[in-house]
Structures are given as structure tokens and as C-alpha cells.
C-alpha positions in Angstrom: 0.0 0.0 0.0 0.9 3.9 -0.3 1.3 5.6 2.8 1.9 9.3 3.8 3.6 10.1 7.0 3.0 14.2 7.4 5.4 14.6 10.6 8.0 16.9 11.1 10.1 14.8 14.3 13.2 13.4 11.2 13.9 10.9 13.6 10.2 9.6 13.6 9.2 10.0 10.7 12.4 8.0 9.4 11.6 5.3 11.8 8.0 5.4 10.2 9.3 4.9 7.3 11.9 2.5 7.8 9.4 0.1 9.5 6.4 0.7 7.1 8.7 -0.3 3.9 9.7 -3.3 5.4 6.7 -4.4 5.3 6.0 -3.6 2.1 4.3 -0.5 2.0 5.4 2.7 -0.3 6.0 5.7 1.6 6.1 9.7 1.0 6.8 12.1 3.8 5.8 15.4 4.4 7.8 17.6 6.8 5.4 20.2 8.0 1.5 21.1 7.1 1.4 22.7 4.6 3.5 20.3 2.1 1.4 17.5 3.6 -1.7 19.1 3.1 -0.9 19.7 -0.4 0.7 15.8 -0.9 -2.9 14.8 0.9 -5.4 16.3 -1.4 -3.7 16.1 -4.6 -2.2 12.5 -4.2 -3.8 8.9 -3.7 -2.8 7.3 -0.8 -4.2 4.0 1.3 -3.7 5.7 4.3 -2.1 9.1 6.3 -0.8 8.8 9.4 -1.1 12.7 10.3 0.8 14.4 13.8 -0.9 17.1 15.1 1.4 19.4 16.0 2.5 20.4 12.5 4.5 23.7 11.3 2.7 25.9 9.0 -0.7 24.1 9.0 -1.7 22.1 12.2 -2.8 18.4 11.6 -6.9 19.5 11.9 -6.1 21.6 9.0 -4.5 18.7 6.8 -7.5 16.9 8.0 -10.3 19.7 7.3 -8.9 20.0 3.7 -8.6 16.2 2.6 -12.3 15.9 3.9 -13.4 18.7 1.7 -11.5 17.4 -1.3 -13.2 15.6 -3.8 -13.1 11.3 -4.0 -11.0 9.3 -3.6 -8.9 11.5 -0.9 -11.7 12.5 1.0 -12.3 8.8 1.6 -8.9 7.9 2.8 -7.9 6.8 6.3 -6.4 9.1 8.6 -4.3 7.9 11.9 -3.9 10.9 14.0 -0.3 11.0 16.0 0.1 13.7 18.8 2.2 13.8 21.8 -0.8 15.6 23.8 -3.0 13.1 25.6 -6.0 14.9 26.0 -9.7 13.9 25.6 -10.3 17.3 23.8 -7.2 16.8 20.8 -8.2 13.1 20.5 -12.5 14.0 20.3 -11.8 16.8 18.1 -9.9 14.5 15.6 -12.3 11.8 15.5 -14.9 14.8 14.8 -13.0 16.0 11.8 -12.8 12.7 10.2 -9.8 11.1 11.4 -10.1 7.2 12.0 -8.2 6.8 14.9 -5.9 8.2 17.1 -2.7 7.0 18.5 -0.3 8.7 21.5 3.3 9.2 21.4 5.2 7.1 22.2 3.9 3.8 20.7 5.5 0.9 19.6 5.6 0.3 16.1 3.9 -3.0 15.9 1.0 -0.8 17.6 1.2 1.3 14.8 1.0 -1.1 12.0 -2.2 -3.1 13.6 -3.9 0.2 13.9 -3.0 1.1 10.0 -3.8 -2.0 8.9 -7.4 -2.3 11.1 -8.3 1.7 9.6 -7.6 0.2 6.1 -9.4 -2.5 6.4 -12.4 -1.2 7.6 -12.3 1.7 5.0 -12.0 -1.1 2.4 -15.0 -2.9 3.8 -17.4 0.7 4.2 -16.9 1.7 0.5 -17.5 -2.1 -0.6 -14.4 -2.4 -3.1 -15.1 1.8 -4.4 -11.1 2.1 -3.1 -9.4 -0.4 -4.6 -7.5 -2.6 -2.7 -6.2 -4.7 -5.3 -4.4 -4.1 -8.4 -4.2 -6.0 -11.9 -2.2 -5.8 -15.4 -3.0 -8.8 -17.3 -2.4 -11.7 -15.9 -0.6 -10.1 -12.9 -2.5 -9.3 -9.8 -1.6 -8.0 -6.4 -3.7 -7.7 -3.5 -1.9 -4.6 -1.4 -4.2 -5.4 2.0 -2.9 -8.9 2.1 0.2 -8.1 0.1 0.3 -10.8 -2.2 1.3 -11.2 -6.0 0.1 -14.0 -8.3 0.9 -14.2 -12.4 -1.7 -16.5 -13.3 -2.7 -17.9 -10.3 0.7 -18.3 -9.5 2.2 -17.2 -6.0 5.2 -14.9 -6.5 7.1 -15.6 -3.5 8.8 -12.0 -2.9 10.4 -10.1 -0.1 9.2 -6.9 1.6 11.4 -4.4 -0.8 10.1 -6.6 -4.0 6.8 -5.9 -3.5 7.4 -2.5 -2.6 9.1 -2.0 -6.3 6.1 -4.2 -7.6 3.4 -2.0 -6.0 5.6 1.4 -7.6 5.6 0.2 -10.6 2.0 -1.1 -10.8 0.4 2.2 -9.8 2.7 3.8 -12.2 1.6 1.0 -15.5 2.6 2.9 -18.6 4.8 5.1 -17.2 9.2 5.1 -17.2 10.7 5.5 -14.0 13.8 6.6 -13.6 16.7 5.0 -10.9 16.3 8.2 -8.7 12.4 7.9 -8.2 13.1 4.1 -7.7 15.5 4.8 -5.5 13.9 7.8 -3.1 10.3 5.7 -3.3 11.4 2.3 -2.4 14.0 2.9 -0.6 13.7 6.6 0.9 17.1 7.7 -0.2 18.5 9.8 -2.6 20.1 8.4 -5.5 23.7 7.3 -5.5 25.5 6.5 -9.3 27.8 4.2 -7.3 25.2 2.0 -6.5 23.5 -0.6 -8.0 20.8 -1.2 -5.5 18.1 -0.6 -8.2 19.8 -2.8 -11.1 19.9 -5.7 -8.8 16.3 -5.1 -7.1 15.0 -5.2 -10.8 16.5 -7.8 -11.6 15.8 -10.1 -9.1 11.9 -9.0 -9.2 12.1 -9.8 -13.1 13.4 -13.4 -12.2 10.1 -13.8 -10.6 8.2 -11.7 -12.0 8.6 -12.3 -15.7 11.2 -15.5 -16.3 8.9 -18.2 -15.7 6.4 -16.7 -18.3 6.6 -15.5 -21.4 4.3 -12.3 -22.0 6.9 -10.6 -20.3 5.5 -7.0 -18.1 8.7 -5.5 -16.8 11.0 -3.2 -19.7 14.1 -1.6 -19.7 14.2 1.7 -21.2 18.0 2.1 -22.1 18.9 5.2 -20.0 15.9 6.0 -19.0 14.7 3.6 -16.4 12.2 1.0 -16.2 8.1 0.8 -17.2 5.5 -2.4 -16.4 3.0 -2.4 -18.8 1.4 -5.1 -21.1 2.9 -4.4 -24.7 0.8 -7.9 -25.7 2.0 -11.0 -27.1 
């Protein structure tokens, strides 16, 4: 799934981050209000996990304008963070819209349960209107119980494979470049030394693509790399 962490404590949100890829999940982060509260309405996300004590727009703003924006960010599932345990903050964000609430400091596996029971739910109210699963001809991936099958076909890959899998699926049609790869996957800016995203491609291809042969996964020869179904 696609997350957005909107918090503006590095070392948390780089903990966020760290644990939410490893299981899988895509991540964007947004230092302060008002570049969350732009990510939030104009993106598509599964879920935001939201602090509340935000620079330049507090986290009931971010949350008053992705309730007023139009489907499907209006409908997506907010986990308020906050530091201030107080009945008022935590009332007032369930008012606004926000699906649940969680104090610092929590444990990560606290976290996750919560994100994955707000996505579920959300998933269950709107009756498949957010999708939770993904498809491009005979590929399908299911991003709530983050699993890939190729005709019926388990892919057996790890947390940072399906991450890649998810990018590129979201993006069909589209070329993506080492450097997005590289700062989406694997929240890091892009190194020429490296060839984290070669070897990350290549290994997804070997099961993504080598057993079958419609292949989904090009190279574009200095450009990057684009999943799409060019046909037989």
C-alpha cells in the first residue's frame, strides 16, 4: 500500500518509514503542514498517518482540507499521531474525520495493527469503491494482504520486491527513472555508485517475468524501467 507520514520529528518519521517499507508499504513524507496538506489532497494514498502538531498548517487543517476534497482523498484513512494526551485533541480529531488516534510514544507493531485495522475497515465501508487490489493482465496484487500471483501463480517475494512491484504497478505505462526508484522504495536519494536498483529489478524480473513468457517488466535504455502489457 501507499502511505503518507505528514510529521515533522526526522527521527520519527524515518523510523515510520523504515518500518512501514519493510513491510511492504510505499512511503512519502511530508515535513510540516502545509506540504502534507498539499501531498494529501492532490495525491492517492491507502492511508495518512497525520501528527498534530505540524508547522505551517496544524494536523486539523491537513485533515479539514482532505475531507473537503473531492473522492477518492476525502475517503482515505487518517491515523492521527500527537504527543498531547488529551480527551479534547483526540474528540476533536475523531470529529474532523480522522479514523483513529494514537499517542506518542507507541511501539511500532502498535502502529502497523492500527493502520492495517483503519484500512481494512475503509475497504470494507466503500464495498471495493477504493481499490484494494491491483491487476495488469495476468498479474494481480492484493496490497491489503500483500500478495502477487501471475496466473494464479504465487510470487514468492520479499518486503522491498513488493514494494518495487506496488511502484511500478500504480505507475503501469509510465518510465521510472533509478532516482524515483530509489527515493520511493527505498527513501534515499540516489547514488550513481550504486546498484541497488539494477539488482532489485533484476531479481523481481526473475520472478516476475522468467517463468512466463508475455513478459511485463521493460528496460528503457537510460531512461529507467516501465510495467506495462505491450501484448504478445
Amino acid at each position: 500500500m501507499r502511505m503518507l507520514v505528514v510529521e515533522d520529528e526526522k527521527r520519527l518519521s524515518d523510523y515510520l518509514v523504515k518500518g512501514l517499507t519493510e513491510h511492504g508499504h510505499v512511503v512519502d513524507v511530508a515535513p510540516d503542514g502545509i506540504e502534507g496538506k498539499r501531498l494529501a489532497v492532490y495525491g492517492e494514498y491507502d492511508a495518512v498517518l497525520l501528527d498534530v502538531m505540524l508547522p505551517g498548517v496544524d494536523g486539523f487543517g491537513v485533515l479539514k482540507a482532505l475531507r473537503a476534497a473531492g473522492e477518492p482523498q476525502k475517503s482515505t484513512p487518517v491515523l492521527m499521531l500527537t504527543a498531547r494526551d488529551k480527551l479534547d485533541d483526540r474528540v476533536r480529531g475523531l470529529e474532523e474525520g480522522a479514523d483513529d488516534y494514537l499517542v506518542k510514544p507507541f511501539a511500532f507493531t502498535e502502529l502497523l495493527a492500527r493502520v492495517n485495522a483503519i484500512t481494512r475497515r475503509s475497504s470494507s465501508n466503500q464495498n471495493g469503491a477504493q481499490a484494494t487490489t491491483l491487476t495488469l493482465a495476468d498479474l494481480e496484487v492484493d496490497l491489503v494482504a500483500r500478495r502477487a500471483t501471475r496466473a494464479k501463480q504465487r510470487l514468492d517475494l520479499t518486503a522491498k520486491e513488493f514494494a518495487l512491484l506496488v511502484l511500478l504497478l500504480r505507475r503501469r505505462g509510465q518510465i521510472l527513472s533509478r532516482t524515483t526508484i530509489a527515493e520511493q522504495v527505498w527513501d534515499m536519494h540516489f547514488d550513481s555508485e550504486t546498484n541497488i536498483v539494477e539488482v532489485a529489478v533484476r531479481r523481481l524480473r526473475t520472478k516476475l517475468d522468467d517463468p512466463f513468457d508475455h513478459k511485463l517488466l521493460h528496460t528503457e535504455r537510460g531512461m529507467g524501467y516501465v510495467l506495462e502489457d505491450r501484448g504478445s
